[in-house]
C-alpha positions as CSV (number, residue, x, y, z in Angstrom):
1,X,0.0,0.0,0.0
2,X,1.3,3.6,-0.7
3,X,0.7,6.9,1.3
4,X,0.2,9.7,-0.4
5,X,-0.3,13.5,1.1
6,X,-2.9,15.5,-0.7
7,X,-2.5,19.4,-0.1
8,X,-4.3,21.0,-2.4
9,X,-7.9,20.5,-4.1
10,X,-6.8,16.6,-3.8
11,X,-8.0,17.4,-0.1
12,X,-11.2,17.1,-0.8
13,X,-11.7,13.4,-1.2
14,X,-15.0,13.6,-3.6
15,X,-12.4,14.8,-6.3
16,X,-9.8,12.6,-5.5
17,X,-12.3,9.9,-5.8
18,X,-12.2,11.0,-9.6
19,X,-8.7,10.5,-9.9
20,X,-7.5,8.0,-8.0
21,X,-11.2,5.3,-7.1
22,X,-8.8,3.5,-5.1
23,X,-7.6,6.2,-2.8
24,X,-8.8,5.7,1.0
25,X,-8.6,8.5,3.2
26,X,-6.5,8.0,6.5
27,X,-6.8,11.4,8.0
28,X,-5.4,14.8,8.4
29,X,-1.5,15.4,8.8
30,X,0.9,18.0,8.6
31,X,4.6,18.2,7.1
32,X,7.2,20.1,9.2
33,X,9.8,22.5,7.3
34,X,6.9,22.8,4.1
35,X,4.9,25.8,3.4
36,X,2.4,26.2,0.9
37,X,2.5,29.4,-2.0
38,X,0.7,29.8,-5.5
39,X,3.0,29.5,-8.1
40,X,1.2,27.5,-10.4
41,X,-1.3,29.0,-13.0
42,X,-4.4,26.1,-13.5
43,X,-6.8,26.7,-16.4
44,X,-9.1,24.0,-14.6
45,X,-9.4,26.6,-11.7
46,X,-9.3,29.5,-13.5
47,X,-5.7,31.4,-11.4
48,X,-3.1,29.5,-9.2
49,X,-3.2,26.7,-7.2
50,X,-1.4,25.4,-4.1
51,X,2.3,24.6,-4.6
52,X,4.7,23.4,-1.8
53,X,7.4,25.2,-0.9
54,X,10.8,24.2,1.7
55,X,10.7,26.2,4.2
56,X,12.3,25.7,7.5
57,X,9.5,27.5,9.5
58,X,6.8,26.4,8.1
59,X,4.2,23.5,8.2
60,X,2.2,22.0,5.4
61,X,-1.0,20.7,6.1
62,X,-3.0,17.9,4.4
63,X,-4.8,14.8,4.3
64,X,-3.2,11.7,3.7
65,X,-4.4,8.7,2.1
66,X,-3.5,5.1,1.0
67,X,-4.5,2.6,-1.9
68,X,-2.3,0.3,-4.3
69,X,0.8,2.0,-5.8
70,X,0.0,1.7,-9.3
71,X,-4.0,3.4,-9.0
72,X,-1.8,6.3,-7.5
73,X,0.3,6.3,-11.3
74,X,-2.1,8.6,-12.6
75,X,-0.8,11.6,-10.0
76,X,3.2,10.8,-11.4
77,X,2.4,13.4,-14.2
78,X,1.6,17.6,-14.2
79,X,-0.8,18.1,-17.1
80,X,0.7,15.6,-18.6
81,X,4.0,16.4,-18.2
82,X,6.7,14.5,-15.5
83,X,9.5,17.0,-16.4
84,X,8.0,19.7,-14.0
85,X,7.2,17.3,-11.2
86,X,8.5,16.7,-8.1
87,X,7.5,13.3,-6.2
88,X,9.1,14.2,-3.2
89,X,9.0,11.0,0.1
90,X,7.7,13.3,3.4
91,X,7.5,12.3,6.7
92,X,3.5,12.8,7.4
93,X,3.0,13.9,11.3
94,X,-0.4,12.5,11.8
95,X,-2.3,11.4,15.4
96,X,-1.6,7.7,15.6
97,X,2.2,9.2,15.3
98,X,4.5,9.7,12.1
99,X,4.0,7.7,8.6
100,X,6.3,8.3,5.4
101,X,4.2,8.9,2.6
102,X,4.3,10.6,-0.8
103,X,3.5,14.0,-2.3
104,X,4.0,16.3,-5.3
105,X,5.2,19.4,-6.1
106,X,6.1,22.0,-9.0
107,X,9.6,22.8,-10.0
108,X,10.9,25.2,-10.6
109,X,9.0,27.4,-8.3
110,X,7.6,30.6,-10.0
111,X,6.0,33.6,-9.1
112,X,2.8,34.4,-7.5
113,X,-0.5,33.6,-9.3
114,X,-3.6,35.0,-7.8
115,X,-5.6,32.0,-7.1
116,X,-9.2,32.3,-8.4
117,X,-12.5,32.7,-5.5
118,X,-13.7,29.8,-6.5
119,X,-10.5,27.2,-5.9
120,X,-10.1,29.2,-2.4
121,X,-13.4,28.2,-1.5
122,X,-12.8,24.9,-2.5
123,X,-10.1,24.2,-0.9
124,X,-10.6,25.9,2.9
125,X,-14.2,24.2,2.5
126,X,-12.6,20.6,2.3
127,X,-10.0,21.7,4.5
128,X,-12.2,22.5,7.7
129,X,-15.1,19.6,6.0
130,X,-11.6,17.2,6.8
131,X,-11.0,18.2,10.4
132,X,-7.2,20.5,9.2
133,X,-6.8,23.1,12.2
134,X,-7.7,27.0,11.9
135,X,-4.4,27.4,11.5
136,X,-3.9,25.3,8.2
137,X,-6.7,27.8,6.5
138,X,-5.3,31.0,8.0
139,X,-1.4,29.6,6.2
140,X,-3.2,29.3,2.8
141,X,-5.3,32.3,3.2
142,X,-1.6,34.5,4.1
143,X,-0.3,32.5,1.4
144,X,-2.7,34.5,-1.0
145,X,-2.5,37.9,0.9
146,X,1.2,37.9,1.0
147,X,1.9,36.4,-2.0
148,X,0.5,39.1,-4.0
149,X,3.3,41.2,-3.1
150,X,5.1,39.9,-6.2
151,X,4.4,39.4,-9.7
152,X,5.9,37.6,-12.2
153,X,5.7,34.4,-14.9
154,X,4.6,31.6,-13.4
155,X,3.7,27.8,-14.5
156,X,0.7,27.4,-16.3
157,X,-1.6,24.2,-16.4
């Protein structure tokens, strides 16, 4: 069985359910020394989406989940394209204690992309609908406030 650590719209588990059936959810974790930032321009969403970032004060909240390796084969590709993605093996900080599981990421990180109304809704929804702590939402709502600060070419979906 693989782990995998959804952070973005993969949160929610109705649309995970359309890309990986298999997928069962385990629960809500956090990554220590990740933060979260839009970098990543999604025509799907309409503006950016949630990209992980190191940061060594930071955590990176999510929700975890397991099923057969190869259903989760599908997620080993951005748009199509493996050459901008990072599958990255994280040490998930969970309540029954610490699981290593897998998770994606963007590279090279970009610039900021204003993330549309409706993808932030989506996501804090699933976030707080998933039991993820106040403080998970607040770091993805700064991530938005503070990250408009900077403009710039980003990656686009």
């Amino acid at each position: 069985m693989l782990r995998y650590f959804a952070y973005g719209a993969n949160i929610d588990p109705a649309r995970m359910a359309t890309r990986v059936p298999e997928a069962v959810v385990v629960g809500p974790g956090r990554v220590e020394r990740f933060g979260v930032e839009f970098t990543i321009r999604d025509r799907e969403w309409g503006g950016g989406v949630l990209n992980a970032r190191e940061d060594p004060d930071a955590t990176l909240w999510g929700l975890l989940y397991e099923g057969p390796e190869e259903a989760f084969a599908v997620l080993d590709t951005f748009q199509g394209d493996a050459s901008l993605l990072e599958k990255a093996e994280v040490t998930v900080l969970t309540d029954a204690g610490p699981v290593e599981a897998i998770t994606y990421r963007v590279v090279p990180l970009a610039n900021y992309v204003r993330p549309s109304d409706r993808y932030l809704s989506h996501l804090t929804r699933a976030m707080r609908a998933q039991g993820l702590p106040p403080e998970a939402v607040q770091a993805v709502l700064d991530a938005d406030r503070e990250g408009g600060q900077t403009q710039g070419p980003s990656i686009v979906s």
